[in-house]
C-alpha positions as CSV (number, residue, x, y, z in Angstrom):
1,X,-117.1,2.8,-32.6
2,X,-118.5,-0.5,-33.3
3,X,-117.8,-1.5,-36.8
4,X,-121.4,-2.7,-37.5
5,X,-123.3,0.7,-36.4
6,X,-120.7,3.0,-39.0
7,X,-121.6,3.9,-42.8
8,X,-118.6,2.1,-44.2
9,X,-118.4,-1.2,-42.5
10,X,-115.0,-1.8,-41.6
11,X,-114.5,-5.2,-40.1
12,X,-112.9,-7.9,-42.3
13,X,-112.5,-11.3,-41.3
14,X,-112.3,-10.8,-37.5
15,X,-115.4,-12.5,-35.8
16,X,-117.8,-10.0,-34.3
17,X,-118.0,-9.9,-30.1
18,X,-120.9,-10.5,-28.9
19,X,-121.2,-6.9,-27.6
20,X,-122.0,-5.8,-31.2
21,X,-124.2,-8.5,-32.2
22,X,-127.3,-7.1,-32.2
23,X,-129.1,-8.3,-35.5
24,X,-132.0,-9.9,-35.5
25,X,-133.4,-13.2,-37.7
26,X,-136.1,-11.8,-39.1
27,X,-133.5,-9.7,-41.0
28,X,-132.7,-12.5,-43.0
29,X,-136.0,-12.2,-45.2
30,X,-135.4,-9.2,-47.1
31,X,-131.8,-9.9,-47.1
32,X,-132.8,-13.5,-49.1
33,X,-135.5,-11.6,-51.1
34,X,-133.3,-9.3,-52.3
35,X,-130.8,-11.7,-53.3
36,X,-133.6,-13.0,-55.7
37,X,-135.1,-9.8,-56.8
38,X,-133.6,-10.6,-60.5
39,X,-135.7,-10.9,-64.4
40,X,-133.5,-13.9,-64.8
41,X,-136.3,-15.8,-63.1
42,X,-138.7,-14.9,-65.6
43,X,-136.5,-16.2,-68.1
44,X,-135.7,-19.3,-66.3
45,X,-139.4,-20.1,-66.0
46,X,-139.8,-20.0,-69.5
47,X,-136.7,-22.3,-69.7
48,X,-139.0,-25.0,-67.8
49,X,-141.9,-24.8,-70.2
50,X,-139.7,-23.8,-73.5
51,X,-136.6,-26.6,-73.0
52,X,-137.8,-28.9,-70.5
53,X,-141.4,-29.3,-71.6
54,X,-143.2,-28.6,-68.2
55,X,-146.5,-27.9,-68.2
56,X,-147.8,-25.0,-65.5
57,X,-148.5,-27.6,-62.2
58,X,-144.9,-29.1,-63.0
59,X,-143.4,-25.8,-63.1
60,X,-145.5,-25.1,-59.9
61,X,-144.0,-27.9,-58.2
62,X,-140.1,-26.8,-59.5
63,X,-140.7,-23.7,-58.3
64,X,-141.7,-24.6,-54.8
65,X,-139.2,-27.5,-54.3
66,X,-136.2,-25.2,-55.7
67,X,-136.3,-22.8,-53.0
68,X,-136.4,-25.4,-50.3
69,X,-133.8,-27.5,-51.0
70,X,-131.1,-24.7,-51.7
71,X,-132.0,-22.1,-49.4
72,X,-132.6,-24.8,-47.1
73,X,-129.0,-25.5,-47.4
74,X,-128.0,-21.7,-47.0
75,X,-130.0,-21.1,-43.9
76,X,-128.2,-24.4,-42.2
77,X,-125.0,-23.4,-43.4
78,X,-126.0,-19.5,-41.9
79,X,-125.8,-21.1,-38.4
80,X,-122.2,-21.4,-38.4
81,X,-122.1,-17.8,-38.5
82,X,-123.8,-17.1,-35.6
83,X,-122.1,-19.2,-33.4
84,X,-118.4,-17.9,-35.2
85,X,-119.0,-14.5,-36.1
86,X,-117.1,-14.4,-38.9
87,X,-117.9,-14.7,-42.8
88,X,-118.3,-18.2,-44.1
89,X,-114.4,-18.6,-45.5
90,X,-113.1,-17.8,-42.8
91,X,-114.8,-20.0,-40.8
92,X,-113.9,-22.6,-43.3
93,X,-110.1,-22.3,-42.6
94,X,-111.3,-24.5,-39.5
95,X,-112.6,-27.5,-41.3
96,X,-110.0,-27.2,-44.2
97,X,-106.8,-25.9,-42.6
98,X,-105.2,-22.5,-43.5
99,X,-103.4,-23.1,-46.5
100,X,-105.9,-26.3,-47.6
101,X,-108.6,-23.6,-47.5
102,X,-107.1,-21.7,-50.3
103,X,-107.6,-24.6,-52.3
104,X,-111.9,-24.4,-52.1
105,X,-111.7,-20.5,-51.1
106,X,-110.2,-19.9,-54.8
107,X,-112.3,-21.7,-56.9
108,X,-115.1,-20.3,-55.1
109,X,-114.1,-16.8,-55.5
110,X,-113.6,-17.5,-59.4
111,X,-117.0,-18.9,-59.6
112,X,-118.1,-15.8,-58.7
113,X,-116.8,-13.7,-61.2
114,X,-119.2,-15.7,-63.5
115,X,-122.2,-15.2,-60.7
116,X,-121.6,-11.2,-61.2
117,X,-120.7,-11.0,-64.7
118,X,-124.2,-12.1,-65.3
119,X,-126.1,-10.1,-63.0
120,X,-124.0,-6.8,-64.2
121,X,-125.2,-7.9,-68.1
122,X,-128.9,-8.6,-66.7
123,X,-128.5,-5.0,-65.2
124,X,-126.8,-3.4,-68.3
125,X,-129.9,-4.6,-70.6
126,X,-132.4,-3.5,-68.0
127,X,-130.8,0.1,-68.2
128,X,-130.6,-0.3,-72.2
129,X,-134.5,-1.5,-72.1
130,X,-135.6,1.2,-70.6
131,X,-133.8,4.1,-72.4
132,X,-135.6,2.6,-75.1
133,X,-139.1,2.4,-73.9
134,X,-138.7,5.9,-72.8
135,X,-136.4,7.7,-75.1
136,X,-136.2,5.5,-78.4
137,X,-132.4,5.2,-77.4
138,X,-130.8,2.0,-79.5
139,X,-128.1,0.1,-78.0
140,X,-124.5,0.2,-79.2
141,X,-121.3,-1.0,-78.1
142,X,-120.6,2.5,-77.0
143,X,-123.6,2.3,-74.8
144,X,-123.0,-0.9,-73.6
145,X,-120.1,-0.2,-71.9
146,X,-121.4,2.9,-70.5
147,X,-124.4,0.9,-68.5
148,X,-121.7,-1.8,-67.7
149,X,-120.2,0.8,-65.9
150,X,-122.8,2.2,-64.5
151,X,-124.5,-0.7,-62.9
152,X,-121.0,-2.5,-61.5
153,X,-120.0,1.4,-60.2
154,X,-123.1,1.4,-58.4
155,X,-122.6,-2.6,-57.0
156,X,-119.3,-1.4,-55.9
157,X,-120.7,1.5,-53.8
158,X,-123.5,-0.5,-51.8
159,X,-120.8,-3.7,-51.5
160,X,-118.0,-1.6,-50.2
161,X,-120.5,0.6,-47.4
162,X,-121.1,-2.9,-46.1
163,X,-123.5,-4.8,-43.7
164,X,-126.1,-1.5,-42.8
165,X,-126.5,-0.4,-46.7
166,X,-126.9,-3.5,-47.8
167,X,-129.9,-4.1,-45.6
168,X,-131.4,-0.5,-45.9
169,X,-131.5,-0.9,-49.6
170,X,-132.8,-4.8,-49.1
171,X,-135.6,-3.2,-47.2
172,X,-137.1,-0.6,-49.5
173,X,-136.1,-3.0,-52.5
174,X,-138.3,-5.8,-51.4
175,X,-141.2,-3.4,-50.7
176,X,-141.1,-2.0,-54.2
177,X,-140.7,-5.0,-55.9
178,X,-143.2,-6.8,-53.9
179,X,-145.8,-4.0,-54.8
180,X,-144.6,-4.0,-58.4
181,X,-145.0,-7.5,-59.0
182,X,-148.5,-7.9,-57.8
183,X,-149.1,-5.3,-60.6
184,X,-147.4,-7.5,-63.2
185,X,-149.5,-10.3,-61.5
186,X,-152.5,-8.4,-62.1
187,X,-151.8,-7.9,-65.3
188,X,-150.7,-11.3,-66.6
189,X,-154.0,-12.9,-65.1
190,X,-156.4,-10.6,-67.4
191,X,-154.3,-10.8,-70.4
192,X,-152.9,-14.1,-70.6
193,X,-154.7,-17.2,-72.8
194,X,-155.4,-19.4,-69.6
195,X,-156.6,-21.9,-71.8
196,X,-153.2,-22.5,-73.9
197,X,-151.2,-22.6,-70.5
198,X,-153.1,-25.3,-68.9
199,X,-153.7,-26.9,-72.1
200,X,-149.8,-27.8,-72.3
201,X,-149.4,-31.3,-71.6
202,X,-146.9,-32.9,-69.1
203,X,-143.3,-33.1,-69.6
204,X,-141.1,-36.2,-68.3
205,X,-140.1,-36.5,-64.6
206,X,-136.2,-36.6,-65.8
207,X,-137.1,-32.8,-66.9
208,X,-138.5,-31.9,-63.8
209,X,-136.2,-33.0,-61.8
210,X,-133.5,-31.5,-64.2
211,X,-135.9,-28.1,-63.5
212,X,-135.4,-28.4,-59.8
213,X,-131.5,-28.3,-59.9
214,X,-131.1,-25.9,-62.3
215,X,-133.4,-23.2,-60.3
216,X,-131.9,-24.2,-57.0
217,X,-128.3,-23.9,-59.1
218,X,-128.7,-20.1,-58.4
219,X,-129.5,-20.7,-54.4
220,X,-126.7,-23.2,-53.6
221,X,-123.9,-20.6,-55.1
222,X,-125.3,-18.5,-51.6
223,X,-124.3,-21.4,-49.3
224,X,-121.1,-20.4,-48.7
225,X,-121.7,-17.0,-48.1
226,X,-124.4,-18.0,-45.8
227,X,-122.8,-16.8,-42.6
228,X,-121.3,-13.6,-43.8
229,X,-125.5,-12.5,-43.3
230,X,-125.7,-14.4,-40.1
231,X,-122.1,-13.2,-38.0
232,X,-123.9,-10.4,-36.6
233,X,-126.7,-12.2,-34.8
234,X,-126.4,-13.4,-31.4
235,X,-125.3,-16.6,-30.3
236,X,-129.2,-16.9,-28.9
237,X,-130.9,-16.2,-32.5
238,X,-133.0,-19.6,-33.1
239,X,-131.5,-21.8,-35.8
240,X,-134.9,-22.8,-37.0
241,X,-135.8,-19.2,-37.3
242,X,-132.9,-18.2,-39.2
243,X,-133.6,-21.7,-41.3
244,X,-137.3,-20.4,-41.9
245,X,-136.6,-16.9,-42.8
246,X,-133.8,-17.6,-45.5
247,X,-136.4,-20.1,-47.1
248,X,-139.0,-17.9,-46.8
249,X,-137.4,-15.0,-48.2
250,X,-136.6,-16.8,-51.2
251,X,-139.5,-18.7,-51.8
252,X,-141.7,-15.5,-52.0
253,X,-139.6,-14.1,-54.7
254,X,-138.8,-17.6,-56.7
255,X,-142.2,-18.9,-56.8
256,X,-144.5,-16.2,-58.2
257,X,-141.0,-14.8,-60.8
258,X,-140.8,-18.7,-61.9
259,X,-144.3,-18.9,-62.4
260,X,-144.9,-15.3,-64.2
261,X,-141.7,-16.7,-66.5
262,X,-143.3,-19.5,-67.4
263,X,-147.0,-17.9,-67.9
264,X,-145.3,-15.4,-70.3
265,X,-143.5,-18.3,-72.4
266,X,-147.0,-19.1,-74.1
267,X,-147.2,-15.4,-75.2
268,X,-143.4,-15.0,-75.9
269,X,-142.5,-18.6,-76.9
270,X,-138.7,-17.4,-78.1
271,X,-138.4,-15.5,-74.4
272,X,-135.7,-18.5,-72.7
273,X,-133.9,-17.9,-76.3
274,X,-133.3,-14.5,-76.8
275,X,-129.4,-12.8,-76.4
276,X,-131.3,-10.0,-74.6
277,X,-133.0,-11.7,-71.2
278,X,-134.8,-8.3,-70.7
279,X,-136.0,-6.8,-73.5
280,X,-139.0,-9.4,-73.8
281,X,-140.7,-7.1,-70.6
282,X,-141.2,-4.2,-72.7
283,X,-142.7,-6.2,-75.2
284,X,-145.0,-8.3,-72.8
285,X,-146.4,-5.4,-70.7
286,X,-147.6,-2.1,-71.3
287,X,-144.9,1.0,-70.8
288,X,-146.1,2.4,-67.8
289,X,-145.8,-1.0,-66.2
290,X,-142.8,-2.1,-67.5
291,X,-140.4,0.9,-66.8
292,X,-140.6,1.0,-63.2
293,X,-140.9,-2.4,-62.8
294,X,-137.2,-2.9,-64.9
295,X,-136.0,0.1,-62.8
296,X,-136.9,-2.0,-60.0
297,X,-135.4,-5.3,-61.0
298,X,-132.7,-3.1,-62.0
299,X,-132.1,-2.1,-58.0
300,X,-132.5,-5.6,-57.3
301,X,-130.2,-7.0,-59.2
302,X,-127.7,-4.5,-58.5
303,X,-128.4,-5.8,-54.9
304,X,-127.9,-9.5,-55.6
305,X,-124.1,-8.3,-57.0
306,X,-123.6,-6.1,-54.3
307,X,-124.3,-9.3,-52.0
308,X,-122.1,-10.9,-53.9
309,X,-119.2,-8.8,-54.2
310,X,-119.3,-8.3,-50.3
311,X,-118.8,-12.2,-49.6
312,X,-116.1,-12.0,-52.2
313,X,-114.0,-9.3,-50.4
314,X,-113.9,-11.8,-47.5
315,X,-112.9,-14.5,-49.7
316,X,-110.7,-12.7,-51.2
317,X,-109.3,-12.1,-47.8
318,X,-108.9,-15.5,-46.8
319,X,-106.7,-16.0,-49.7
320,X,-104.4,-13.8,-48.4
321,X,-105.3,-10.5,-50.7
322,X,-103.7,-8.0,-48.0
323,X,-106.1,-5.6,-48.5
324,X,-109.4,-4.2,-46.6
325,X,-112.7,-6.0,-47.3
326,X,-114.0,-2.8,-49.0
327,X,-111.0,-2.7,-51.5
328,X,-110.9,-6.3,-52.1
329,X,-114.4,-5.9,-53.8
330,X,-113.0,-3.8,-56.5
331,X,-110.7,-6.8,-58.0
332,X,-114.5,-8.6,-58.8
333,X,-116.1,-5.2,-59.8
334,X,-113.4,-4.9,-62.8
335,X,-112.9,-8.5,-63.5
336,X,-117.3,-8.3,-63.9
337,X,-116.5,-5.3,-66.3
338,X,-114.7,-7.4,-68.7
339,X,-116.5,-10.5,-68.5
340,X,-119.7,-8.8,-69.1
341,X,-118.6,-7.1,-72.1
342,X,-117.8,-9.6,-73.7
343,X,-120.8,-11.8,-73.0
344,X,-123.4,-9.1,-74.0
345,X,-120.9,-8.3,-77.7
346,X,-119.2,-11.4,-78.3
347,X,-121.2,-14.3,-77.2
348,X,-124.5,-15.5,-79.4
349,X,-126.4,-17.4,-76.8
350,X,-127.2,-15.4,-73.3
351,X,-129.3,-18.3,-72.2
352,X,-126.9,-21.1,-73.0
353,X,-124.0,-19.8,-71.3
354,X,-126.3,-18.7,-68.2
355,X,-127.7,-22.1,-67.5
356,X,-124.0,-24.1,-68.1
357,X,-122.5,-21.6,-65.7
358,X,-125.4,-22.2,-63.5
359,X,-125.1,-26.2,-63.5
360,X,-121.1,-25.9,-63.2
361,X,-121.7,-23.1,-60.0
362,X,-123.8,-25.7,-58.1
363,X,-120.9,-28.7,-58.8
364,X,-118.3,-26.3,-57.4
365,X,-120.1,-25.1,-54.7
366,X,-121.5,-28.7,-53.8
367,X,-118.2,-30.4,-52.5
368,X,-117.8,-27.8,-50.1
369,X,-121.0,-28.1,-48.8
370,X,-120.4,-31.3,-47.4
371,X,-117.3,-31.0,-46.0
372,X,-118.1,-28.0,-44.0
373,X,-121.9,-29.0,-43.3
374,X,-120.7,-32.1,-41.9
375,X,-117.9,-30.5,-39.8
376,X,-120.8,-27.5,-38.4
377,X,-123.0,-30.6,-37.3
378,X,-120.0,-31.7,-35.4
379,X,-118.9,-28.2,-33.6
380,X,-120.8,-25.8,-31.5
381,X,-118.2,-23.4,-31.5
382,X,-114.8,-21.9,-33.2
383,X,-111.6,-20.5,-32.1
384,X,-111.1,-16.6,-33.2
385,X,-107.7,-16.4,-32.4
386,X,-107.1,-19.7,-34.4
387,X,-109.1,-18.5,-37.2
388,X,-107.0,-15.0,-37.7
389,X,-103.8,-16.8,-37.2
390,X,-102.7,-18.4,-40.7
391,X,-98.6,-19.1,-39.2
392,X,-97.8,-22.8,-37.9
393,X,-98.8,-21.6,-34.5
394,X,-102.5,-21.9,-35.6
395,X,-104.7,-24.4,-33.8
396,X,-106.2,-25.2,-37.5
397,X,-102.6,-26.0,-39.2
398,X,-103.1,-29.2,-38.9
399,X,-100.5,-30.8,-40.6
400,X,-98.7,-29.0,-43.3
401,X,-101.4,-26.3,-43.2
402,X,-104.2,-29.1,-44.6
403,X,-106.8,-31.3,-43.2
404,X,-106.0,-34.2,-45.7
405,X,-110.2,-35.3,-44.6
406,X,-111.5,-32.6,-45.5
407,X,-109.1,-31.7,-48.8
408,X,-109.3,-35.6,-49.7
409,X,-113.2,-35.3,-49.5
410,X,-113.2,-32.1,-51.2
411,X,-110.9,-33.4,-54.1
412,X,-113.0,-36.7,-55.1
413,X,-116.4,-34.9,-54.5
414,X,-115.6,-32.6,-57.3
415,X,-114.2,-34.5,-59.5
416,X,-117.7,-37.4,-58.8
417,X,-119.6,-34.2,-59.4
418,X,-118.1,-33.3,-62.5
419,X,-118.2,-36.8,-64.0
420,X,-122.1,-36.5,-63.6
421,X,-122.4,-33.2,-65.5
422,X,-123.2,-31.6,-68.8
423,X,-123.2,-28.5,-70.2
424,X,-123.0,-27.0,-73.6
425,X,-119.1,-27.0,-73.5
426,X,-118.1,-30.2,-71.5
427,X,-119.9,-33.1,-70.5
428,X,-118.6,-35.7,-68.3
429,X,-118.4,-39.4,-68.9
430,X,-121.4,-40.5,-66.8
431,X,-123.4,-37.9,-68.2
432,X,-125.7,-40.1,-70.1
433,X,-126.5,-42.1,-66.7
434,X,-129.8,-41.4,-64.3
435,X,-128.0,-39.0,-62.2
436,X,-126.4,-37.3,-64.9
437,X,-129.8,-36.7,-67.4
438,X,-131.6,-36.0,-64.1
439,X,-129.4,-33.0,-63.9
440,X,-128.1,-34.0,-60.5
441,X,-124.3,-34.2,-60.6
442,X,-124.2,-31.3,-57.7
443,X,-126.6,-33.3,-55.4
444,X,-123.7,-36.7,-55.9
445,X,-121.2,-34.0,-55.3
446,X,-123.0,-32.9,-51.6
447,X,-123.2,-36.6,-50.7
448,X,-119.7,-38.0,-51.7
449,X,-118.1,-35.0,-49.8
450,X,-120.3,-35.3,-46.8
451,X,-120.2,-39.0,-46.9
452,X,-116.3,-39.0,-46.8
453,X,-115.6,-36.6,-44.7
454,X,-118.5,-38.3,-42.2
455,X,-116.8,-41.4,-42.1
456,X,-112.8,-40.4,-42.5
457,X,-110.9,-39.9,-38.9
458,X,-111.3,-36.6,-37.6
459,X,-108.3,-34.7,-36.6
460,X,-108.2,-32.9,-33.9
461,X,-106.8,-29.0,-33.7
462,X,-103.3,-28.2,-32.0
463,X,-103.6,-27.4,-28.5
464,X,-101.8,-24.1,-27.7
465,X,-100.3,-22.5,-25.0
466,X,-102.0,-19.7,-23.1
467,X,-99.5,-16.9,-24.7
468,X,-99.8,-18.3,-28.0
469,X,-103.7,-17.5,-28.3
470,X,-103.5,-13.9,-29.1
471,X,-103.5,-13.4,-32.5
472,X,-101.3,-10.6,-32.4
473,X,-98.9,-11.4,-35.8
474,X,-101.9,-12.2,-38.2
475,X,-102.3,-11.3,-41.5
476,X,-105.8,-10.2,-40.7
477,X,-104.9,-7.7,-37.9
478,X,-102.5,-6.2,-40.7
479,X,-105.3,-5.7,-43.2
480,X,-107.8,-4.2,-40.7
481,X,-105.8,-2.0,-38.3
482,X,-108.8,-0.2,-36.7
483,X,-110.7,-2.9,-35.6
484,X,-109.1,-6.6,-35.4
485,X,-108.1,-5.8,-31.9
486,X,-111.9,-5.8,-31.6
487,X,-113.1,-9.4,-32.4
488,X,-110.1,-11.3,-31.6
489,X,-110.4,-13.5,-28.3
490,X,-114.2,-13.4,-28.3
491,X,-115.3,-17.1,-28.8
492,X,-114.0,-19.6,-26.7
493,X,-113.0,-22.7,-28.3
């Protein structure tokens, strides 16, 4: 049985044939709203007008340009998947080599502990909020860890089923919380004091552009996990389309949540401040708004980290984790557990470690985005047996296992990135310059890796023998049994 059309989807890394690619792009809007269906925008918004000083038509302009330029990224990166029908890590092992790919594949996996540690503490207060709108219930550090484990036991259930849940429960989600928020909307306008939100005057363009970044931080972690959405479409899906829809899927979400966010800061001026990102709902809107509009978020949100956690099983994968996707996710689901407990008892500032974490996502996200975008404008297609195969044999070994371009590109891109950056806890030497107070040390980490990598000489992948092409010994085939017969040989190189 096709591994797509089961409950539990059970193909790992394996690229899907093209017999079983039967998705379709218009997919990719709820599958991109979803991934934004989160309160942390609200809070973000009020960031723009609290910290950076924006008034409304700056924050207007942030929230449209965010969405644009980072989803814009995912949705070219997404095109990779359809023409190698695998998830986005894997297909990197072309670009980077099999064991130079471990090198980028790790620190992105780590980076995501961080991405689902905060959604599962944004989800944990939504649940806390509304047991005490409803039943007066206080939280305690008993309770805490009982809605930790509630919301990453639920993001471990939808993860593990795979592709089909994950876009039954986008569906349904983005049709709630579409409804929802027009109600919140609707609200806001007749209660809000228009005149003290247009009455702000304008903040600098440093802060604005510092804005942009730091909402599109949250987009450009979904880069690489851009064609684990797209590997079951087919090879004919238009690449504008699938640019269009992951924009516009994100852009519906990001704009009117940044907007609302920054709306509610007049009323709720210590909203971007607070330990509890959530709370300030209950406060703002009336109950009967309030609790199904959490409960909402709350699926959302448990979306985004279900989204999340399913790119990580691949990655975890690719690192050589010999187990199936499905169990691979539970390694982020406990490591989320711990990290989120102690972020919502032991740390003082929920904001302040969100937006560093944020800022140092996009810088490691942002060398890899280069190398690989620059290698997908380059190649129209991958080899599947090459990309299962991690033993010398493999037409991506290159020398030793690593492309020195890409890992020498990769390298000094992070390391430029970093130098432009700071957060509360580190701040790099050319902090203090234009690029650096501009808040744009990811954007010099995207062009020194693509600029290197651009102009390096390109090595070219071993040429193998006919008998050598089946991918028969692969680590892969070990880990998924049942179906890597089934999407081995089925792109050409």
């Amino acid at each position: 049985m096709p591994a797509e059309t089961t409950a539990v989807e059970s193909r790992g890394l394996e690229p899907v044939p093209d017999g079983e690619r039967r998705g379709r792009v218009r997919e990719l809007v709820p599958t991109w709203v979803a991934a934004n269906i989160s309160v942390l925008l609200l809070t973000m918004g009020a960031g723009l007008v609290i910290f950076n000083k924006l008034n409304i038509w700056q924050v207007l302009v942030v929230a449209i340009a965010a969405p644009v330029v980072s989803y814009g990224m995912v949705g070219l990166i997404s095109i990779a998947g359809k023409r190698g029908g695998s998830p986005g890590m894997a297909l990197s092992r072309a670009v980077f080599g099999q064991r130079g790919n471990l090198f980028p594949g790790a620190l992105i996996w780590v980076a995501r502990w961080g991405w689902e540690t905060i959604n599962a503490v944004s989800g944990a207060y939504a649940v806390l909020t509304v047991l005490d709108l409803v039943f007066g219930i206080k939280k305690n550090t008993a309770l805490i860890v009982v809605t930790l484990l509630f919301f990453v036991g639920c993001t471990f259930l939808v993860s593990g089923l795979g592709i089909n849940a994950l876009r039954v429960c986008s569906k349904w989600s983005t049709y709630l919380f579409g409804a929802f928020s027009v109600l919140v909307l609707g609200y806001l306008i007749v209660e809000t004091d228009w005149s003290a939100v247009f009455g702000k005057p304008a903040g600098s363009t440093a802060m604005m552009i510092a804005g942009i970044g730091t909402i599109a931080a949250g987009g450009i972690s979904w880069v690489p996990s851009g064609p684990d959405f797209t590997r079951y479409l087919p090879r004919t899906a238009s690449a504008k389309g699938m640019v269009g829809a992951t924009i516009g899927g994100a852009a519906v979400v990001v704009i009117p949540m940044v907007l609302m966010g920054a709306v509610m800061a007049v009323a709720t001026p210590d909203l971007a401040t607070a330990q509890d990102p959530v709370s300030f709902i209950g406060e703002l809107l009336p109950t009967w708004i309030a609790v199904p509009y959490l409960l909402i978020a709350l699926v959302g949100m448990l979306l985004i980290n279900s989204m999340s956690m399913y790119s990580a099983g691949f990655t975890a994968q690719t690192l050589g984790i010999k187990v199936p996707r499905a169990a691979a996710v539970s390694v982020n689901a406990v490591i989320s557990l711990v990290f989120g407990f102690l972020l919502m008892v032991v740390a003082t500032s929920f904001f302040g470690s969100f937006i560093s974490f944020l800022t140092l996502l996009a810088v490691a996200f942002s060398a890899w985005i280069g190398v690989f975008g620059v290698d997908m404008l380059r190649r129209t297609s991958y080899d599947s047996a090459a990309l299962l195969d991690t033993t010398r044999s493999s037409a991506y070994w290159y020398r030793g296992g690593f492309a020195w371009q890409a890992m020498t590109s990769w390298g000094l891109a992070l390391v430029v990135g970093l130098l432009f950056t700071k957060v509360d806890w580190f701040s790099g030497p050319l902090a203090t310059t234009w690029i650096g107070e501009n808040g744009l040390g990811w954007a010099a980490g995207i062009v020194t890796s693509a600029v290197l990598y651009a102009v390096l000489p390109r090595t070219a992948p071993a040429e193998r023998a006919p008998a050598e092409r089946a991918p028969a010994a692969t680590e892969e085939s070990a880990q998924e049994p049942a179906t890597a017969g089934a999407g081995a040989g089925s792109l050409s190189n």
